[in-house]
C-alpha positions in Angstrom: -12.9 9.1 -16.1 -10.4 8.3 -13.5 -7.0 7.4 -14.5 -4.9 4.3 -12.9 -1.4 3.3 -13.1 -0.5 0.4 -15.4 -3.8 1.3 -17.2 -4.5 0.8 -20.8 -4.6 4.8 -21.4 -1.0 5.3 -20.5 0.1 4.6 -24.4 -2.3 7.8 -25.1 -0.6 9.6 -22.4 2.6 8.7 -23.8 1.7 9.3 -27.5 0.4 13.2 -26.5 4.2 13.7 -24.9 5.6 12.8 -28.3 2.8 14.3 -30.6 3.5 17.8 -28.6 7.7 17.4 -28.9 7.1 16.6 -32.7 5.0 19.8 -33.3 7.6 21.8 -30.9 9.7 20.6 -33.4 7.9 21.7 -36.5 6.9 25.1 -34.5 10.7 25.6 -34.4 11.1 25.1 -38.2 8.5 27.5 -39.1 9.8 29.6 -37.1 13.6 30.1 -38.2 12.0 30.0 -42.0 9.4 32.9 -41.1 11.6 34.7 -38.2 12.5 37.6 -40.9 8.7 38.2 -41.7 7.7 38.5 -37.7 7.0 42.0 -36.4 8.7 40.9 -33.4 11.0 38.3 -33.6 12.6 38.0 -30.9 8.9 38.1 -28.7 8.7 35.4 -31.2 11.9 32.8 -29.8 11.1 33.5 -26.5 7.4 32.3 -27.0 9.1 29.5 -28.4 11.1 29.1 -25.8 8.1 29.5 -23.3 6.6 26.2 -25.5 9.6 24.0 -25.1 9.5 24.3 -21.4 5.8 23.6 -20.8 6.2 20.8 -23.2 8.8 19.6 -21.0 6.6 20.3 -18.0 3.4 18.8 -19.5 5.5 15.5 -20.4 6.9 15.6 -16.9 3.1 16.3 -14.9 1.4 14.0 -17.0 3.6 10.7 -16.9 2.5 10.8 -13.3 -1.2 9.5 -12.5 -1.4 12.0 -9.2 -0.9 15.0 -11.5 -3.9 14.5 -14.2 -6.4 16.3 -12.7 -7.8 20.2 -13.2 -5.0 22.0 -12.0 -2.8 20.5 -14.6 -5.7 20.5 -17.0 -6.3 23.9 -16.9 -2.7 25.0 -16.5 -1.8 23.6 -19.7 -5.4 25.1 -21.5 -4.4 28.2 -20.3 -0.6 28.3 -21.1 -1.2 27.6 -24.8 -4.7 30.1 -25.3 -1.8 32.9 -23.7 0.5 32.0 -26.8 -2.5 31.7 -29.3 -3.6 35.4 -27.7 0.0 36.9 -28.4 0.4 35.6 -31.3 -1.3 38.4 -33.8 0.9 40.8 -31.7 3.8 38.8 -32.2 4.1 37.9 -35.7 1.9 41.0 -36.7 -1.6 41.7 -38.4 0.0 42.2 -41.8 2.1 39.3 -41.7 -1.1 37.1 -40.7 -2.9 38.6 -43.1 -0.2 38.0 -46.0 -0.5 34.2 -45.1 2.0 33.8 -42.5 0.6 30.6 -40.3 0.5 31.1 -36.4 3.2 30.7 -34.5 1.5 27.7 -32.5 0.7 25.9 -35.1 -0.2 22.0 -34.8 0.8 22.1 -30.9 -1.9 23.8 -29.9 -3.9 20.8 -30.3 -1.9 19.3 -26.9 -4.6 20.3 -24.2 -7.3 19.1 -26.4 -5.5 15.7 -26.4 -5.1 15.6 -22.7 -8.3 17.2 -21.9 -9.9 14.3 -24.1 -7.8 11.8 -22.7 -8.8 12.5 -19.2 -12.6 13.0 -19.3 -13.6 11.8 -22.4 -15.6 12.9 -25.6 -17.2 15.8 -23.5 -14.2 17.3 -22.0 -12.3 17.0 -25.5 -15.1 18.9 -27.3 -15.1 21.9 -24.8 -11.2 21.9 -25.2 -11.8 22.1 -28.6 -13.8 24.5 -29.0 -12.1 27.0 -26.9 -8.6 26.3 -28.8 -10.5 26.6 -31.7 -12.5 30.0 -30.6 -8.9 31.5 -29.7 -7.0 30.2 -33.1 -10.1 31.7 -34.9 -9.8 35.1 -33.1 -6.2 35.3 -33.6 -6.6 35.2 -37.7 -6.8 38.5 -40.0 -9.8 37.0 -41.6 -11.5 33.7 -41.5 -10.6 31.5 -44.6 -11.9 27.7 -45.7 -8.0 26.3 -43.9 -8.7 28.3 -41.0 -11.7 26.7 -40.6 -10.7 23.3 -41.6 -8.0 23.7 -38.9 -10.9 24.2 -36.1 -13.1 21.4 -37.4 -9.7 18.7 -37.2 -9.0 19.7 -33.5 -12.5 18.9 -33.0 -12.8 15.4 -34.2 -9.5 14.9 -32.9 -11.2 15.9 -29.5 -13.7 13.6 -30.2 -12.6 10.4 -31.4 -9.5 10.2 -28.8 -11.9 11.1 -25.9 -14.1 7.9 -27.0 -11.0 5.9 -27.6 -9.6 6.8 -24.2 -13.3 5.5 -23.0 -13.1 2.7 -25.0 -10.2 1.7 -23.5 -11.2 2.1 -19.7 -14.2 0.4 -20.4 -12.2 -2.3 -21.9 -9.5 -2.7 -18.6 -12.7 -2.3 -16.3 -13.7 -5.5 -18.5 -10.7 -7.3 -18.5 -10.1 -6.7 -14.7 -14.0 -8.2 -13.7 -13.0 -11.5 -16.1 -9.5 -12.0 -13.9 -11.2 -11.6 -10.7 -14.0 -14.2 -12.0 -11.3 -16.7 -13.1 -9.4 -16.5 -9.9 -12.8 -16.9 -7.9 -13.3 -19.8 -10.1 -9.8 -21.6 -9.5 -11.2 -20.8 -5.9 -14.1 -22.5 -6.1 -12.8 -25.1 -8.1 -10.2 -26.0 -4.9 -12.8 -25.7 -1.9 -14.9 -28.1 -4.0 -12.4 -30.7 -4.3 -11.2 -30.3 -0.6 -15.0 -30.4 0.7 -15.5 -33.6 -2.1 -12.7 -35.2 -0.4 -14.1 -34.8 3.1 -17.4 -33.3 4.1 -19.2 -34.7 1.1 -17.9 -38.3 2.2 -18.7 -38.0 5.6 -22.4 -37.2 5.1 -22.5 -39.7 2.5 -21.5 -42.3 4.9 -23.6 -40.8 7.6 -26.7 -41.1 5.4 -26.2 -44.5 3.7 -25.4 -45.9 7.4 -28.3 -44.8 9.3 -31.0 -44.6 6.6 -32.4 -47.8 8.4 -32.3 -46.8 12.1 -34.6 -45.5 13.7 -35.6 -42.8 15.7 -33.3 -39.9 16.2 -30.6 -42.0 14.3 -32.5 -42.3 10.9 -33.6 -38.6 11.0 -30.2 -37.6 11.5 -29.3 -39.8 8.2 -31.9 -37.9 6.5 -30.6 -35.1 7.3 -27.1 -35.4 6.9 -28.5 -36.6 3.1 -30.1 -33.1 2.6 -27.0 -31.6 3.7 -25.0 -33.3 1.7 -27.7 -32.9 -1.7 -27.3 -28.6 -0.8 -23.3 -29.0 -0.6 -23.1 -30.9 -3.9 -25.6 -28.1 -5.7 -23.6 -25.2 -4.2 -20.5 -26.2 -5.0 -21.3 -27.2 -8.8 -22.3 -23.8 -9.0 -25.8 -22.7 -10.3 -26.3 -21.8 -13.5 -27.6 -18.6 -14.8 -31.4 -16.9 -13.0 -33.7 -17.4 -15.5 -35.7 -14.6 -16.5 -37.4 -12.7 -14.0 -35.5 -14.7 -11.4 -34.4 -11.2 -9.8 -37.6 -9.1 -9.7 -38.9 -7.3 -7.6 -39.9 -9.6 -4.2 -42.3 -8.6 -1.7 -39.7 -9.3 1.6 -43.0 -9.9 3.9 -43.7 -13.1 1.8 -40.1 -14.4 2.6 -40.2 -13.4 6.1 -43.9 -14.5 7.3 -42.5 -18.0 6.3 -41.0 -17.8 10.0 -44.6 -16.9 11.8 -44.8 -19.4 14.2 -45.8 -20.1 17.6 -42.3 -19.1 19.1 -41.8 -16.9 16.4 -43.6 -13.3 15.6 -43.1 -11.6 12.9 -44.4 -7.7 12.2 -44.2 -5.8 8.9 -45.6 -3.3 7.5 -49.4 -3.0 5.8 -48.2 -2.1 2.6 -45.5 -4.5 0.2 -41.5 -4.3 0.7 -40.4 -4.8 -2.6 -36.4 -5.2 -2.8 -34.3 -6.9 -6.1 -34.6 -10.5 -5.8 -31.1 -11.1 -5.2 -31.0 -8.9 -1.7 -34.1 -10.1 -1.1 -33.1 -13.9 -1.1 -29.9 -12.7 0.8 -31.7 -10.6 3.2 -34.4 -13.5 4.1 -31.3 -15.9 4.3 -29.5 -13.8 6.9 -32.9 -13.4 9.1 -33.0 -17.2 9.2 -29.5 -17.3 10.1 -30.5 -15.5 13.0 -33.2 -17.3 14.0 -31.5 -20.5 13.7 -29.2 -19.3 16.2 -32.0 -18.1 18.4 -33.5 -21.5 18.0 -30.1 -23.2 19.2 -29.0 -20.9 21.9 -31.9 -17.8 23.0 -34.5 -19.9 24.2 -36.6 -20.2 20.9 -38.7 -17.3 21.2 -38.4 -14.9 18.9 -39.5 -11.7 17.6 -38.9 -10.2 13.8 -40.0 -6.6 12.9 -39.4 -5.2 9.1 -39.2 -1.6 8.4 -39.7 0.0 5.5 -37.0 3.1 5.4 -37.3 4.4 1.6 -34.2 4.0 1.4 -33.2 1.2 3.2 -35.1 -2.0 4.4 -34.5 -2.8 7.8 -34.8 -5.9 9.5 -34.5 -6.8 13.3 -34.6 -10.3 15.4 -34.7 -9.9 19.0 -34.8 -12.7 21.4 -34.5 -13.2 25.4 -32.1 -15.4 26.0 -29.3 -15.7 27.4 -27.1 -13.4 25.6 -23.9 -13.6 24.1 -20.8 -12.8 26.2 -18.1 -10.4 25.0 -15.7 -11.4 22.8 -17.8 -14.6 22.0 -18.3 -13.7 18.1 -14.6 -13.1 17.9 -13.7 -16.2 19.4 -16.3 -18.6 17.4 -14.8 -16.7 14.2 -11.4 -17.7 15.6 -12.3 -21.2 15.7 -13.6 -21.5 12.3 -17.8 -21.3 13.3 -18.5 -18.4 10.8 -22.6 -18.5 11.0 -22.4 -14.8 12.3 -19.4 -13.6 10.4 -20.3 -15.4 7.2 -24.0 -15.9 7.1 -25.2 -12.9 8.5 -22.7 -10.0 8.6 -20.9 -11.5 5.2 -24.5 -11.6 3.4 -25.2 -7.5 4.8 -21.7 -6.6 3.7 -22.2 -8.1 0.1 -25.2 -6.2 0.1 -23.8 -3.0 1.0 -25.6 -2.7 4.4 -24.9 -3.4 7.7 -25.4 -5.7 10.8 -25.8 -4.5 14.5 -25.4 -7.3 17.2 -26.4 -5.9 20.4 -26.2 -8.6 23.4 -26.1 -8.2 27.4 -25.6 -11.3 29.0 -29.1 -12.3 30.9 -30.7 -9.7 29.1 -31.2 -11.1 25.1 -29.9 -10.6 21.7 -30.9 -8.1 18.9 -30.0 -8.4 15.3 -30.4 -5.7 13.0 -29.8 -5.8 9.4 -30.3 -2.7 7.0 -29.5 -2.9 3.7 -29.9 -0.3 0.5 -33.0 -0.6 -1.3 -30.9 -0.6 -4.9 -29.2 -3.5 -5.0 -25.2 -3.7 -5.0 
């Protein structure tokens, strides 16, 4: 579980540096009270000693995004099991033994913290329970507090691992319903601009020449259609209903093409892709056909291939080609059938689209995209 700057886990972070200079702090009283009692005490002050500075490093390494990853992790695990490991020798078997607590006390719980913090429910409990292994190992004998000890780290392991979840989950959420209210605004502008404009236009086009004839009235109709679509995209459709994004068989979308000028190959057996890269995929090929129609000669040819994987389709015509740097410049001037309704569709999908063109020699399209949708 990945950390990020600014995120909603940084409070935890920032609660562990204080939890661990609190319990430095109650290490140090215990030991000034119980120094007289230690078989080694001064062992003892410079174990303490050895705490305050990795507290000060931990605090340090851990205020910083970079720095919370395994190295760190499992720096600071193995720093305090060290100090858990010396401590029967420092204090003494007798003095453990007589009731004396260990000398890490309540700060050995620091890694578990972080280790939950960082990855969660399952890399708290394994903290856990090798913090609680060593304090368990360390002890004359095994007592009801001793054990009561182990069982806290581990819940505390536990429920700040699925809080630290919890709270990921929740700015993963929270990020998602910004971006949807500033593609909304978005939408919201582009509607009223193309309202103001495009919409009147082909209004005025359609009421204007619904009467002529000829060429004239079918370009009224038209221009009506269009301006029927624009309305409906822009107003936004409202949720699939169910089912909506099944499976699709792509063959039944494509062989809509089959024409006379137009041949389409698949393969013998169904392509089934999620209905939403489906509809996108079958959009893009007509893209490209559309622009075979206007500018390769008409004739066509589309092939589908079934990868596994992927789902490729290609359009190949042979026309007249397209003549470098013509795609960059059409996109320069606004005309964004190929950057928008071909590659744009692909890209959304998390596939790809090859244009390969020689002037005099034709135009292939290929579009592949992942069989799991995106």
């Amino acid at each position: 579980m990945p950390s990020s700057p600014g995120g909603f886990e940084v409070p935890l972070w920032r609660a562990i540096a204080v939890f661990r200079l609190a319990s430095l702090a109650y290490v140090c009283v215990l030991a000034v009270r119980d120094a007289d009692r230690y078989a080694h005490p001064l062992a003892a002050a410079g174990l303490v000693l050895a705490m305050a500075v990795w507290t000060g490093v931990t605090a340090f390494g851990y205020a910083r995004p970079a720095w919370r990853a395994w190295p760190l992790l499992l720096a600071d695990l193995g720093v305090v099991l060290a100090i858990m490991l010396a401590t029967p020798w420092v204090i003494g078997r007798a003095a453990l033994h007589a009731g004396v607590p260990t000398l890490a006390v309540a700060w050995l719980a620091g890694p578990v913290l972080a280790w939950a913090v960082s990855g969660g429910r399952r890399r708290g409990t394994v903290a856990a329970l090798l913090i609680g292994g060593a304090d368990l190992a360390t002890r004359e004998r095994i007592s009801q507090s001793s054990l009561t000890g182990v069982i806290l780290i581990l819940l505390a392991g536990v429920v700040v691992g699925h809080v630290a979840r919890l709270a990921v989950t929740a700015e993963e959420r929270l990020h998602r319903a910004v971006e949807l209210e500033a593609a909304t605004r978005e939408r919201e502008r582009l509607a009223r601009d193309i309202h103001d404009s495009v919409l009147q236009v082909l209004a005025m086009v359609q009421r204007r020449g619904a009467h002529l004839p000829g060429e004239a009235g079918e370009l009224a109709r038209l221009a009506g259609e269009q301006e029927a679509a624009l309305r409906a995209l822009i107003a936004g459709a409202g949720p699939p209903a169910p089912g909506d994004d099944g499976p699709v068989d792509l063959r039944a979308l494509l062989g809509r093409h089959a024409a006379a000028t137009v041949s389409v190959s698949a393969p013998a057996t169904p392509v089934p892709l999620p209905g939403q890269v489906a509809r996108e995929l079958a959009a893009a090929t007509t893209a490209a056909l559309d622009n075979v129609e206007r500018h390769g000669g008409g004739r066509a040819w589309v092939l589908i291939e079934d990868e596994g994987t992927t789902v490729t389709v290609s359009v190949r015509d042979e026309g007249p080609g397209i003549p470098d740097g013509r795609l960059d410049e059409a996109a320069a001037q606004g005309r964004l059938g190929v950057a928008q309704s071909i590659r744009g569709r692909i890209a959304n999908l998390g596939g790809e689209a090859r244009i390969v063109s020689t002037p005099g020699a034709g135009t292939e399209v290929e579009l592949t995209v992942p069989r799991a949708e995106r």
